[in-house]
Rosetta silent file (secondary structure, phi, psi, omega in degrees, C-alpha in Angstrom):
SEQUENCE: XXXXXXXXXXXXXXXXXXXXXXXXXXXXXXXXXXXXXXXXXXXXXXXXXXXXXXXXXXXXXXXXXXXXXXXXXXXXXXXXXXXXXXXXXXXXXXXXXXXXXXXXXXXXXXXXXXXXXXXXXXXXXXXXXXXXXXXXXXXXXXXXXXXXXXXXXXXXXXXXXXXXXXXXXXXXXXXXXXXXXXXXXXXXXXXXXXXXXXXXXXXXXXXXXXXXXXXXXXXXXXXXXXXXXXXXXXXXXXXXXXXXXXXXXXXXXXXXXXXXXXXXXXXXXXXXXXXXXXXXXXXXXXXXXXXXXXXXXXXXXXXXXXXXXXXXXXX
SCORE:     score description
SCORE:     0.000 S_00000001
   1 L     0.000  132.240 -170.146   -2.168   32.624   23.748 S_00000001
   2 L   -70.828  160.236  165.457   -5.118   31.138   21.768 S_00000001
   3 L   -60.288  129.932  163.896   -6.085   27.404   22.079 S_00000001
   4 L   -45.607  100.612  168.689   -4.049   24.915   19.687 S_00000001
   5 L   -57.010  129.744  179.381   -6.143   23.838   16.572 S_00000001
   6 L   -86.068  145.703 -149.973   -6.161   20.243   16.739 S_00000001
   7 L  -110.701  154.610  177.613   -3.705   18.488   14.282 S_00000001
   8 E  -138.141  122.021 -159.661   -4.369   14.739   13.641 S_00000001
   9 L   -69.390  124.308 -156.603   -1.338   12.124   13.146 S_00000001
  10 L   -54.817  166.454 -171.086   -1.156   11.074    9.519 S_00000001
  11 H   -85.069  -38.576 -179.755   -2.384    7.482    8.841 S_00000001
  12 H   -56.744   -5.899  176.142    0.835    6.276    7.269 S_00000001
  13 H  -104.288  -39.434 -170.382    2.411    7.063   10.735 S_00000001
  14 H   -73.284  -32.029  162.248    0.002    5.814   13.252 S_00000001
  15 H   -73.738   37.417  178.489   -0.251    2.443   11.836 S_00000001
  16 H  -118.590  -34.669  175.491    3.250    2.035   12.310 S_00000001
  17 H   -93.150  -56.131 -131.049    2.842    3.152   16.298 S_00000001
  18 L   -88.617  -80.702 -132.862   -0.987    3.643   17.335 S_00000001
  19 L   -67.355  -31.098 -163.195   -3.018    1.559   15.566 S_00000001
  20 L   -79.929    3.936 -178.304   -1.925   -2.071   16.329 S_00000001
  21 L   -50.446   39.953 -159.283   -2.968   -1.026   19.831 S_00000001
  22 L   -18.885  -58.674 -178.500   -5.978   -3.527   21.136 S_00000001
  23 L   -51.365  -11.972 -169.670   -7.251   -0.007   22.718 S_00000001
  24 L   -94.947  -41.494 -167.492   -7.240    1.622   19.101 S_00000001
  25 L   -12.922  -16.341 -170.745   -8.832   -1.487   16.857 S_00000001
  26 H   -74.768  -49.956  177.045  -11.876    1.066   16.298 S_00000001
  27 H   -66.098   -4.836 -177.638  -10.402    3.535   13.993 S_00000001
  28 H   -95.750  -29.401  177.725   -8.892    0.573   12.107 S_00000001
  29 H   -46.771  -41.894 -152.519  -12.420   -1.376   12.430 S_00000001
  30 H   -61.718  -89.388  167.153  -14.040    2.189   11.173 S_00000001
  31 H   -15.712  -55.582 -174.248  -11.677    1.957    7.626 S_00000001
  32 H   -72.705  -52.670 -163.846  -12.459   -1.750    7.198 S_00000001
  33 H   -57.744  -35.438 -167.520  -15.927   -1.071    8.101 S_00000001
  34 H  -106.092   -4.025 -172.969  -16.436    1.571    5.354 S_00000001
  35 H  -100.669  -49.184 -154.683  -13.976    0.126    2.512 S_00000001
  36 H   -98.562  -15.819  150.426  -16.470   -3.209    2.716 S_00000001
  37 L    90.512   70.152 -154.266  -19.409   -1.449    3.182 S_00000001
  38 L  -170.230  125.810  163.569  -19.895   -4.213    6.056 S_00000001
  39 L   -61.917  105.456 -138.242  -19.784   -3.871    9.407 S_00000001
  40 L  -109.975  155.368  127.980  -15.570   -5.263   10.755 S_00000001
  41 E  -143.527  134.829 -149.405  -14.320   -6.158   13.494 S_00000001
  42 E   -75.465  124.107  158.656  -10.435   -6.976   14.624 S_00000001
  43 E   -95.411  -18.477 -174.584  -10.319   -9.990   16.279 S_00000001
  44 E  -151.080  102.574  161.085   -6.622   -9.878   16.212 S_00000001
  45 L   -76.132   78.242 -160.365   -3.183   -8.558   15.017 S_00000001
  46 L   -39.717  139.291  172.248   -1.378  -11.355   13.735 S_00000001
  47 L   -77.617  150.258 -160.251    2.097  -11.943   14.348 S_00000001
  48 L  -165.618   13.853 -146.060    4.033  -12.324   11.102 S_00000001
  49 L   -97.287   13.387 -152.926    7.412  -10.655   11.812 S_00000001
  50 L   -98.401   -6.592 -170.646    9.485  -14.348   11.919 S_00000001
  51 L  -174.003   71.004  173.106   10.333  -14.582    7.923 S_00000001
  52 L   -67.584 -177.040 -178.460    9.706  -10.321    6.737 S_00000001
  53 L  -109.746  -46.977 -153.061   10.851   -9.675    2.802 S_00000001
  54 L  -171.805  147.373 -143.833   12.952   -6.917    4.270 S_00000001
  55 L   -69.694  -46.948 -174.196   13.253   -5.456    7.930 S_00000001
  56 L   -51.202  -44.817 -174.898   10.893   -2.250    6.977 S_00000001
  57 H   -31.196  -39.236  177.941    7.727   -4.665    6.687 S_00000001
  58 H   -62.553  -31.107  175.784    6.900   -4.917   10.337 S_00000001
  59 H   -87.851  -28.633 -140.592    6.225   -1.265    9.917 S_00000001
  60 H   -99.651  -71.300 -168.821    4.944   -0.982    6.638 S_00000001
  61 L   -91.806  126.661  127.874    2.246   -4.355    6.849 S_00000001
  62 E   -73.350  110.417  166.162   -0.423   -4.941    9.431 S_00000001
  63 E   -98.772  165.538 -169.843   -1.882   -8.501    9.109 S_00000001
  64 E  -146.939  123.050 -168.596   -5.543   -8.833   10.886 S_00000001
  65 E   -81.653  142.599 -174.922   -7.346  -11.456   11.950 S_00000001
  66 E  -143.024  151.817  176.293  -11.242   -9.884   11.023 S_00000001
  67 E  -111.773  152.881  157.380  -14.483  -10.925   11.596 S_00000001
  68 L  -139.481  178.060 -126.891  -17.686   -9.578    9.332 S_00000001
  69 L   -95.570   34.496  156.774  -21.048   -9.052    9.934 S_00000001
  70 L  -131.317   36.217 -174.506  -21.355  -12.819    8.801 S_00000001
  71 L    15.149   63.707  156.748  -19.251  -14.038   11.310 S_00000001
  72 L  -120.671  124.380  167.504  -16.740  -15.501    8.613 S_00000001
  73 E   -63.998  157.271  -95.319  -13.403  -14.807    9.468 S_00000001
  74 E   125.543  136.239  178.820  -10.829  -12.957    7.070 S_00000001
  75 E  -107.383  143.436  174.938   -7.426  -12.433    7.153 S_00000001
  76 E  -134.489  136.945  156.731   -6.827   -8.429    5.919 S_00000001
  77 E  -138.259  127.316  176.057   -3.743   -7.080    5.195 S_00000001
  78 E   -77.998   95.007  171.999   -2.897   -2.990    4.912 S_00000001
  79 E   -91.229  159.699  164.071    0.272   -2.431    3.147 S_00000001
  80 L  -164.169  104.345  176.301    1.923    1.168    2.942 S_00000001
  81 L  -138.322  178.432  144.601    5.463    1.149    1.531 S_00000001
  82 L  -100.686 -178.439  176.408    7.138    2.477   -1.436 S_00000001
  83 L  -160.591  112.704  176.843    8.058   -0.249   -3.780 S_00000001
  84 L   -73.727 -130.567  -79.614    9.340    0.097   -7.929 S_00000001
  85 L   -91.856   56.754 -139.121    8.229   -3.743   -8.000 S_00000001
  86 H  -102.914  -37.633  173.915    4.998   -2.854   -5.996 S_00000001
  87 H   -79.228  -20.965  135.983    2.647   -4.960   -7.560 S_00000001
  88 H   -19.580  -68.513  175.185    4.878   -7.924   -6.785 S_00000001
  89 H   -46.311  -77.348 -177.926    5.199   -6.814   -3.357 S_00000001
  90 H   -21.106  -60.468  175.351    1.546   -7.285   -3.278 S_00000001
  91 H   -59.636  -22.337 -174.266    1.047  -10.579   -4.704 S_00000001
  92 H   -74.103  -61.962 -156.161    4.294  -11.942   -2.279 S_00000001
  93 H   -54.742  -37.440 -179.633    2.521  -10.441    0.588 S_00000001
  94 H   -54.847  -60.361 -173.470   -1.184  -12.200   -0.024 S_00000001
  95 H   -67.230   -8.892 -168.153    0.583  -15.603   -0.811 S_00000001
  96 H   -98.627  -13.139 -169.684    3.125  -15.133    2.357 S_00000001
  97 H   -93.986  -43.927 -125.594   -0.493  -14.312    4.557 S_00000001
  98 H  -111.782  -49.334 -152.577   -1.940  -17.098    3.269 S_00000001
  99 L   -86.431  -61.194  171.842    0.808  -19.993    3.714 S_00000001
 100 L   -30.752  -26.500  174.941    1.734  -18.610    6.872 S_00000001
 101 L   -87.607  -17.380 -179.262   -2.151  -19.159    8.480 S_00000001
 102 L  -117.554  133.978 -165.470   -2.374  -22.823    7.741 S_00000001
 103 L   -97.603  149.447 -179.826   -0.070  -25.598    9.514 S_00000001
 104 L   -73.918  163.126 -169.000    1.197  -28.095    7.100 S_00000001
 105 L    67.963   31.750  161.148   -0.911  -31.006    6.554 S_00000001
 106 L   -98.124  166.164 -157.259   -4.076  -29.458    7.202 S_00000001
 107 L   -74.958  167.688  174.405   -7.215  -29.386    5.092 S_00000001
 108 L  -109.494   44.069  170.543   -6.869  -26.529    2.281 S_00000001
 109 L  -102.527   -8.609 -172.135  -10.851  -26.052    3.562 S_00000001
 110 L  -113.788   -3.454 -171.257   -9.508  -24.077    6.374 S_00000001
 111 L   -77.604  135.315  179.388   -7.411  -21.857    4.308 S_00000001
 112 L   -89.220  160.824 -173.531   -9.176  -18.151    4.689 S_00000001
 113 L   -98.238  161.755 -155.327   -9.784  -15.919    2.426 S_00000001
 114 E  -100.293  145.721  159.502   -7.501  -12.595    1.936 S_00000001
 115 E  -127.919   98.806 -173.573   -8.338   -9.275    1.613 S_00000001
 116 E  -105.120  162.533 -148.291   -5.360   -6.942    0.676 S_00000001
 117 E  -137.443  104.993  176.819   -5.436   -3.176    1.219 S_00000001
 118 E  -102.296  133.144  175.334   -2.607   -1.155   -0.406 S_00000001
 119 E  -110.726   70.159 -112.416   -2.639    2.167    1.054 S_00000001
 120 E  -110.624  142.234 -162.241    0.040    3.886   -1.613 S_00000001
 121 L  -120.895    0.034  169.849    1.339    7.724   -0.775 S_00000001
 122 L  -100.842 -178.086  112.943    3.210    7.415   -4.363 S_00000001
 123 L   -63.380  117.961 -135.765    3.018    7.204   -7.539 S_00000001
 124 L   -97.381  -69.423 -156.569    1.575    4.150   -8.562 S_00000001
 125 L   156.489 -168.277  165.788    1.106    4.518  -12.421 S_00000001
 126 L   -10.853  174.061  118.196   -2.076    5.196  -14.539 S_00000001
 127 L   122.697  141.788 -164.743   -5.496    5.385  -13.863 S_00000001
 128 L  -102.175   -6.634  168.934   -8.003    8.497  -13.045 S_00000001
 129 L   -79.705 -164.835  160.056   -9.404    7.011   -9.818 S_00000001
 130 L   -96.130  -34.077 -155.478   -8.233    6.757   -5.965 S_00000001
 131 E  -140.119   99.196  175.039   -9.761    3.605   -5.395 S_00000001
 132 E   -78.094  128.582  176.193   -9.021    0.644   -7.469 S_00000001
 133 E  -132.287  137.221  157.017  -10.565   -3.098   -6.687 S_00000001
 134 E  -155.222  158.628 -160.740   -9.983   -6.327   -8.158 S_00000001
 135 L  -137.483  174.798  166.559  -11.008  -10.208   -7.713 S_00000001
 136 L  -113.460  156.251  177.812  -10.763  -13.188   -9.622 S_00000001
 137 L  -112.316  162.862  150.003  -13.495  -14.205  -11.798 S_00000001
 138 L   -99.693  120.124 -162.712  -13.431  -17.494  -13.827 S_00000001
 139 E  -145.270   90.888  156.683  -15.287  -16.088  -17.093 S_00000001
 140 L    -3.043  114.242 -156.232  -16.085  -18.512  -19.580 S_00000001
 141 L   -86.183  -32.931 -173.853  -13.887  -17.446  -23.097 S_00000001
 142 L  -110.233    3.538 -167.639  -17.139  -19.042  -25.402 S_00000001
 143 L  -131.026  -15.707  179.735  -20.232  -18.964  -23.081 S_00000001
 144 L    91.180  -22.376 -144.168  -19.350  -15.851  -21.130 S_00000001
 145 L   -89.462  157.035  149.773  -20.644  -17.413  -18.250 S_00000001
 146 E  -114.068  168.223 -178.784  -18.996  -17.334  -14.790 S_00000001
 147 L  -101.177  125.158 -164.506  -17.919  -20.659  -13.022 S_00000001
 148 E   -95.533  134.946  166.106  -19.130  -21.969   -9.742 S_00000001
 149 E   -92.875  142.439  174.388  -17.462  -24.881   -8.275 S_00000001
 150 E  -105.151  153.013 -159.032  -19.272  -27.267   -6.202 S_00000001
 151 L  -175.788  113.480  175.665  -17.533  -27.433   -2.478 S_00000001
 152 L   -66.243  133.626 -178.560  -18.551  -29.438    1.137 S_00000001
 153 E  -156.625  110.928  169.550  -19.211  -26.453    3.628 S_00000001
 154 L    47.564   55.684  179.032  -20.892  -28.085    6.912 S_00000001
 155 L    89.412  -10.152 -146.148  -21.628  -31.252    5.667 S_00000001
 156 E  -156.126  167.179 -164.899  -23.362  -30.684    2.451 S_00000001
 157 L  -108.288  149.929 -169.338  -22.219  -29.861   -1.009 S_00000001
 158 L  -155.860  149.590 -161.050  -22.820  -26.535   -2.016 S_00000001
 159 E  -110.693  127.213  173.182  -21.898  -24.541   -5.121 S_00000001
 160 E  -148.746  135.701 -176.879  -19.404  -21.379   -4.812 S_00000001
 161 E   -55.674  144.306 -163.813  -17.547  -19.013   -6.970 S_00000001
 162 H   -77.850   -7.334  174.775  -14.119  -19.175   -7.088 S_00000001
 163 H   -78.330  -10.199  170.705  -14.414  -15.023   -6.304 S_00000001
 164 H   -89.060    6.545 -172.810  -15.370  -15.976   -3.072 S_00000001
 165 L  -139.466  -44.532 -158.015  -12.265  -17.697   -1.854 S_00000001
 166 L   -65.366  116.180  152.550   -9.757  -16.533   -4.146 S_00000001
 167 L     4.813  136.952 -162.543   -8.211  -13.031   -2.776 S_00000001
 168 E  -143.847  122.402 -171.379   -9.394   -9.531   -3.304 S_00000001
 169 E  -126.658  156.498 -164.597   -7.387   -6.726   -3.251 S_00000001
 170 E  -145.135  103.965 -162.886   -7.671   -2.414   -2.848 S_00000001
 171 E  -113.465  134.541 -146.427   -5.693   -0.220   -3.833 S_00000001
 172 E  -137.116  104.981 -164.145   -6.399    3.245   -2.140 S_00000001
 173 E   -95.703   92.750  167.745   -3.917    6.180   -4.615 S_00000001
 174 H   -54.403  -45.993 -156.587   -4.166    8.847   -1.562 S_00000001
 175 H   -79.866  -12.875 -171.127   -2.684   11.222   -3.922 S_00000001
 176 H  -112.465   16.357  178.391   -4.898   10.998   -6.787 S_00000001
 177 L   -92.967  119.673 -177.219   -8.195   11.961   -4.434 S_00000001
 178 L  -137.891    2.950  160.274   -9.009   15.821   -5.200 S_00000001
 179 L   -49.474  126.664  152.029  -12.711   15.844   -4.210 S_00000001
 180 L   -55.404  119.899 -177.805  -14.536   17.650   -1.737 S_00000001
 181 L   -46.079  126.062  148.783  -15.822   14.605    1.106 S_00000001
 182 L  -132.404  -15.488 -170.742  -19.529   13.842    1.011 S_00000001
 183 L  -135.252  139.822 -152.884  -19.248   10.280    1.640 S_00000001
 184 H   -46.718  -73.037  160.415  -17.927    8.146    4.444 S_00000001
 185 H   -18.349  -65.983  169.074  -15.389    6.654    2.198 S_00000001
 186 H   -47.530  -67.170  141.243  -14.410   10.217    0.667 S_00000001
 187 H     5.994  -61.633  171.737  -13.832   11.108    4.238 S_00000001
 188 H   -88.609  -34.567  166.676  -11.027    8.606    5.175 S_00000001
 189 H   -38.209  -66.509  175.570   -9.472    9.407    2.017 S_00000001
 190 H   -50.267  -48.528  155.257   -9.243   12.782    2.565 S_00000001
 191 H   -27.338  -94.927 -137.181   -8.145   11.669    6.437 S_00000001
 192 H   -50.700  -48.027 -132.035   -5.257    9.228    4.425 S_00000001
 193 H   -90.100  -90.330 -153.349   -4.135   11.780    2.127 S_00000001
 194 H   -81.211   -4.136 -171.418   -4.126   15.364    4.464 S_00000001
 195 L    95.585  -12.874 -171.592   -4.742   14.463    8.002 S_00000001
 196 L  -114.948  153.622  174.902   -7.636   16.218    8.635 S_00000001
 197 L  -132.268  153.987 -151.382  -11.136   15.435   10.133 S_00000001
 198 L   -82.874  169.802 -151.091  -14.031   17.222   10.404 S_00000001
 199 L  -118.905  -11.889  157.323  -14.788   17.911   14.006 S_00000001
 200 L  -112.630   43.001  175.061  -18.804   16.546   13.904 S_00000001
 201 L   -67.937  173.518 -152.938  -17.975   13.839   11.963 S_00000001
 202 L  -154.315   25.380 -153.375  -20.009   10.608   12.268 S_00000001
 203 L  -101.829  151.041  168.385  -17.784    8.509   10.055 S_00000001
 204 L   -70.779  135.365 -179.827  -16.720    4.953   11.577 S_00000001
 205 L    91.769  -52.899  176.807  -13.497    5.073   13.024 S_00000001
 206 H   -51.342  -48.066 -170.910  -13.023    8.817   11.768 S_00000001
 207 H   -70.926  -37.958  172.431  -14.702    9.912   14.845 S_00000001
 208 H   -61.576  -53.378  174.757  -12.301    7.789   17.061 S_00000001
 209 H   -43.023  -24.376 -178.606   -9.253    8.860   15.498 S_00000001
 210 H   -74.693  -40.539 -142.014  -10.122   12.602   16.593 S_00000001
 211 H   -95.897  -53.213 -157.393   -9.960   11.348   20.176 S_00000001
 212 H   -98.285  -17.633 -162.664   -6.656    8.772   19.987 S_00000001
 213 L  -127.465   58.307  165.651   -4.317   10.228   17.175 S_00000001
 214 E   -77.756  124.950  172.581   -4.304   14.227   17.996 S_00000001
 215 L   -62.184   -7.710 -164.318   -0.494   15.350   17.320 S_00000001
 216 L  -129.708    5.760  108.031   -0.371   17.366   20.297 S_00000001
 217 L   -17.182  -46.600 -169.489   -1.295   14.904   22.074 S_00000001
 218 L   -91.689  132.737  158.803    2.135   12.790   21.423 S_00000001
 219 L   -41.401  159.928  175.969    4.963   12.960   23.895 S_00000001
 220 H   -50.885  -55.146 -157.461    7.854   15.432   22.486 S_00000001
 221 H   -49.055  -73.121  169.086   10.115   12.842   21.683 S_00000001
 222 H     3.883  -80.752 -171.722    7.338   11.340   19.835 S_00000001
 223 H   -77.312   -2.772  159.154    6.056   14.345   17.842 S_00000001
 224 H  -114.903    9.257  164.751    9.408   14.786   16.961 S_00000001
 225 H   -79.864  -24.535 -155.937   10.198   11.730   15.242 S_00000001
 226 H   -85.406  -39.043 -179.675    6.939   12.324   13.844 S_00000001
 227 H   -59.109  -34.666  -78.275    7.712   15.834   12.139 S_00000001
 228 H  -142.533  -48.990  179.893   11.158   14.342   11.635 S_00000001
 229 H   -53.960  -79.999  164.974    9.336   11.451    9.636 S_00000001
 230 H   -36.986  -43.608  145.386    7.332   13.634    7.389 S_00000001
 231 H   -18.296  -58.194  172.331    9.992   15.674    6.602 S_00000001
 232 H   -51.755  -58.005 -167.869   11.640   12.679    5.258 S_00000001
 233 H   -58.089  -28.316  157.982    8.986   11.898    2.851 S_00000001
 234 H   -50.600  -33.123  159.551    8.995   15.066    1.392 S_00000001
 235 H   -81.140    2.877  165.673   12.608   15.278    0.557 S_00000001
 236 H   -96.998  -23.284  177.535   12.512   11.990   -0.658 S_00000001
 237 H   -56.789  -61.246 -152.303    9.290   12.815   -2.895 S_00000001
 238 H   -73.424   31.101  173.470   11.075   16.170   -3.998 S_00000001
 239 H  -149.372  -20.207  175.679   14.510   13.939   -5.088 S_00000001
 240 H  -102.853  -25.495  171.877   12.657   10.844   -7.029 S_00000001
 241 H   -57.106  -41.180  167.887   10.509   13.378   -8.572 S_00000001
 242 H   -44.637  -82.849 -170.184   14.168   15.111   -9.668 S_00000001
 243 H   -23.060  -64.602  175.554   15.437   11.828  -10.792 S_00000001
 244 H   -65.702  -20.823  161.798   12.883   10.690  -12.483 S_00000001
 245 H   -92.236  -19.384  160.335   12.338   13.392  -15.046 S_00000001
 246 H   -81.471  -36.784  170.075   16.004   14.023  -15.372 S_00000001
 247 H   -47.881  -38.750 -161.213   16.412   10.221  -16.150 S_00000001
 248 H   -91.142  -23.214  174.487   13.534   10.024  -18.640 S_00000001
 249 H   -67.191  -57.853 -153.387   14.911   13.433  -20.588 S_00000001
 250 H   -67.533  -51.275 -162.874   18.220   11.887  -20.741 S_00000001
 251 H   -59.587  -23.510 -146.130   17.019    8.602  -21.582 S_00000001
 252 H  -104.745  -59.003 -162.039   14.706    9.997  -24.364 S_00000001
 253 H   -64.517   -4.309  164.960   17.622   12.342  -25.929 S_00000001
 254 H   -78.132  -42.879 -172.177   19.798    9.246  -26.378 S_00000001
 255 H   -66.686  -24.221  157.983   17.527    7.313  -27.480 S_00000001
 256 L   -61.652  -37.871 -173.301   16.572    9.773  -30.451 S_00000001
 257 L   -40.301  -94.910 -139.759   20.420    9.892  -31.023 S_00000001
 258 L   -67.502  -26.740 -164.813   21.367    6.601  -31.401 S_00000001
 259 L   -86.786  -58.540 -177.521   17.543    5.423  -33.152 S_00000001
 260 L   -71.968    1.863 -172.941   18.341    8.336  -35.702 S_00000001
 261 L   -98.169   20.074 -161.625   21.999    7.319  -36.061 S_00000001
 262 L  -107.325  -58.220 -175.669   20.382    4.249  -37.248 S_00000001
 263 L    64.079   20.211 -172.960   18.129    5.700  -39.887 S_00000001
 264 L  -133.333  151.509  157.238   15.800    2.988  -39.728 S_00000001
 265 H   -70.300    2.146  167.690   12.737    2.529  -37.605 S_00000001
 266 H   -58.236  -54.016 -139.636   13.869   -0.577  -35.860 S_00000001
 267 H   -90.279   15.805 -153.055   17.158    1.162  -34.488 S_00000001
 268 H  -113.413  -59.292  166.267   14.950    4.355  -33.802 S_00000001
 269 H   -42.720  -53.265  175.887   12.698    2.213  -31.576 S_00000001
 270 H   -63.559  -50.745  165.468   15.186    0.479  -30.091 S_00000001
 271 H   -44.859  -41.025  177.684   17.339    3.435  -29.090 S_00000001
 272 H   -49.133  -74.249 -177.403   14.398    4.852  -27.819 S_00000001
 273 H   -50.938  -23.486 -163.941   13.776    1.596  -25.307 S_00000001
 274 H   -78.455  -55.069 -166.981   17.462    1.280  -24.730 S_00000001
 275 H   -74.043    3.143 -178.621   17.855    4.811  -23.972 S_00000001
 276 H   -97.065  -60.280 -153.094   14.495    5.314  -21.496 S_00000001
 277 L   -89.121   14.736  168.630   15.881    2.195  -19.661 S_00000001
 278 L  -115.658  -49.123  148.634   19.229    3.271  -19.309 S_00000001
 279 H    -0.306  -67.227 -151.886   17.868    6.825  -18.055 S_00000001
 280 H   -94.868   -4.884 -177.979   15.710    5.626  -15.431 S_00000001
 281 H   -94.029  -20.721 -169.718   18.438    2.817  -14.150 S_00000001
 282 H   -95.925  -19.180 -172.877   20.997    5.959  -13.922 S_00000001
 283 H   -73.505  -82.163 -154.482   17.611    8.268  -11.967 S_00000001
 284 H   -13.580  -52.122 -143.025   17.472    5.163   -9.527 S_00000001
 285 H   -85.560   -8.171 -171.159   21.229    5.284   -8.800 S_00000001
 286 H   -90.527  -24.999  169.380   21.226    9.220   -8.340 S_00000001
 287 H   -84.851  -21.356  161.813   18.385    9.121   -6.264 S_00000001
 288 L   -80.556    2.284 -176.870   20.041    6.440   -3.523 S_00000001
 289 H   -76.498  -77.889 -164.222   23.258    8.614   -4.031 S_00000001
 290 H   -74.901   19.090 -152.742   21.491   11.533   -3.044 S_00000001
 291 H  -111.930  -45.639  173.366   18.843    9.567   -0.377 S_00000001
 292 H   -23.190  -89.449 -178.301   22.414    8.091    0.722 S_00000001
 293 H   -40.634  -66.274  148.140   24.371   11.755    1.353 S_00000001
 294 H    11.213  -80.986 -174.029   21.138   12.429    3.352 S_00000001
 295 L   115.571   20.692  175.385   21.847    9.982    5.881 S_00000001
 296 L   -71.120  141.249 -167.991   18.522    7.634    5.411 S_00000001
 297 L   -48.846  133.584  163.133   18.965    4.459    6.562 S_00000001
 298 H   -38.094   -0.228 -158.684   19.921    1.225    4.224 S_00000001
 299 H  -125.193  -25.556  157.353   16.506    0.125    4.646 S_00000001
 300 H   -40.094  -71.285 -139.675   14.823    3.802    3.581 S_00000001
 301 H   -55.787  -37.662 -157.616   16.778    3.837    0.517 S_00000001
 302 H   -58.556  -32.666  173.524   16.283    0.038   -0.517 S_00000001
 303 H   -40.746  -81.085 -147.898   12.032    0.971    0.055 S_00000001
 304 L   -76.521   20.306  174.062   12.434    3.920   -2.050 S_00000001
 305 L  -158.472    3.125  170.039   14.720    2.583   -5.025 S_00000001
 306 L    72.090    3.940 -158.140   14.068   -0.984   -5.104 S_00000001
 307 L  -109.975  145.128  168.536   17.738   -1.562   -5.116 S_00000001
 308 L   -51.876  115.273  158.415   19.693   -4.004   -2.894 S_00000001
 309 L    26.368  -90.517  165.228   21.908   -3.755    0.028 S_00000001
 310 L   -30.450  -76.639 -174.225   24.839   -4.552   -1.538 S_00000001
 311 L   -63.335  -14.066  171.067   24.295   -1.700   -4.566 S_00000001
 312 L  -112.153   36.196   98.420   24.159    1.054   -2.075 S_00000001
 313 L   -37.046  -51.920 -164.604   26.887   -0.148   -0.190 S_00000001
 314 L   -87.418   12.766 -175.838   28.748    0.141   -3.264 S_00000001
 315 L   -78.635    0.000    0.000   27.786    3.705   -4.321 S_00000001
């Protein structure tokens, strides 16, 4: 029997086991290191688990205390969830990172600055890249200009853009990457999205990851939660992908109905919107129906339909 070709455990799994791992920090330092084009390091994995959004988070969010190669400290946080209200999710998580790091009454000179990392295995929405970034600027509406704030840093007054304190967030569409790798970056993509790594690579982190996250490697029990995992997401892919295109057919042939039983373009419009958004509220309920019958957890389905507790109790 030939030697196993080595298999390498998906990313979306290992940071839920592996990665938080003081022995691992390299392959996450690697990621950080090559997203900032900056040389990372973990100083920490913050605890955060005392007031979650929803029980899944502890697996789903890593917060990190990080240093960079200008030994200013940074808080990072790596989400991977599904979410319908996703960019929400985001914005909760930065300000919940944020409030959570500073004891009341303290200066808001000590508050750190955020760096969030969405790592998203869905569909997102729009857009022809993989790798999205955005900060805030203050940008002058008549001069164009952007605006610097003056701000005491070690005694002395000093002038700094509000993009430097304000939050910065990365949104990484694994799914929308279709490129052959040439570049470090391109690399861990490909890593996020299929699993695999090139066997002389020289990428930070990439190179670790060959060593600590081999699937064959992993105890049984392990690798068979792990298969067991994957699995899921496929049949949950393959059932909101159903959903969602029978909701949006349905929704669209009502909505011609009722907009042409109208005869005007108002009620034609309207039918339209009424009839998309009563479509895609009946795909939701058919996809925790079937995510339900399945036997996925209450805490699967609410990730993967956005819907409460309560409404899939009552399905």
């Amino acid at each position: 029997m030939g030697k196993l070709k080595d298999r390498y455990i998906r990313f979306d799994w290992a940071i839920k086991r592996l990665l938080r791992d003081k022995a691992n920090f390299a392959v996450l330092e690697g990621l950080l290191t090559v997203l900032f084009e900056d040389k990372t390091q973990i100083v920490e994995i913050l605890e955060s688990e005392g007031n979650q959004l929803a029980e899944t988070d502890k697996f789903n969010r890593v917060d990190i205390k990080a240093k960079n190669s200008k030994g200013e400290i940074i808080l990072v946080e790596v989400q991977n969830t599904r979410e319908v209200y996703y960019l929400e999710r985001i914005l909760y998580g930065v300000a919940k990172t944020i409030t959570e790091h500073i004891s009341l009454g303290e200066s808001y000179g000590n508050i750190k600055k955020v760096y969030s990392i969405s790592i998203v295995y869905f569909d997102l929405g729009k857009g022809n890249d993989y790798l999205y970034h955005g900060q805030n600027r203050f940008i002058g509406v008549h001069t164009s200009d952007e605006l610097q704030i003056s701000t005491k840093q070690e005694n002395a007054i000093l002038p700094k853009y509000p993009r430097e304190i304000f939050p910065e967030y990365y949104i990484i569409r694994v799914n929308e990457f279709d490129k052959v790798a040439k570049t470090p970056l391109e690399e861990w993509v490909n890593y996020l999205k299929t699993g695999e790594i090139e066997p002389d690579t020289k990428v930070p982190g990439l190179s670790e990851a060959r060593e600590k996250l081999k699937y064959y490697s992993m105890a049984p029990a392990e690798r068979y939660a792990y298969d067991e995992h994957l699995n899921a997401i496929m049949i949950q892919n393959d059932v909101l992908s159903t959903a969602k295109l029978e909701g949006l057919t349905e929704g669209r042939s009502k909505g011609l109905a009722e907009g042409r039983a109208e005869g005007r373009a108002e009620g034609l419009a309207e039918g339209r919107a009424e009839g998309l958004a009563e479509g895609r509220a009946e795909g939701i309920l058919s996809t925790a129906r079937n995510l339900k019958a399945m036997g996925l957890s209450m805490e699967d389905i609410s990730s993967a339909t956005g819907l409460s507790k309560e409404d899939i109790v009552k399905l």
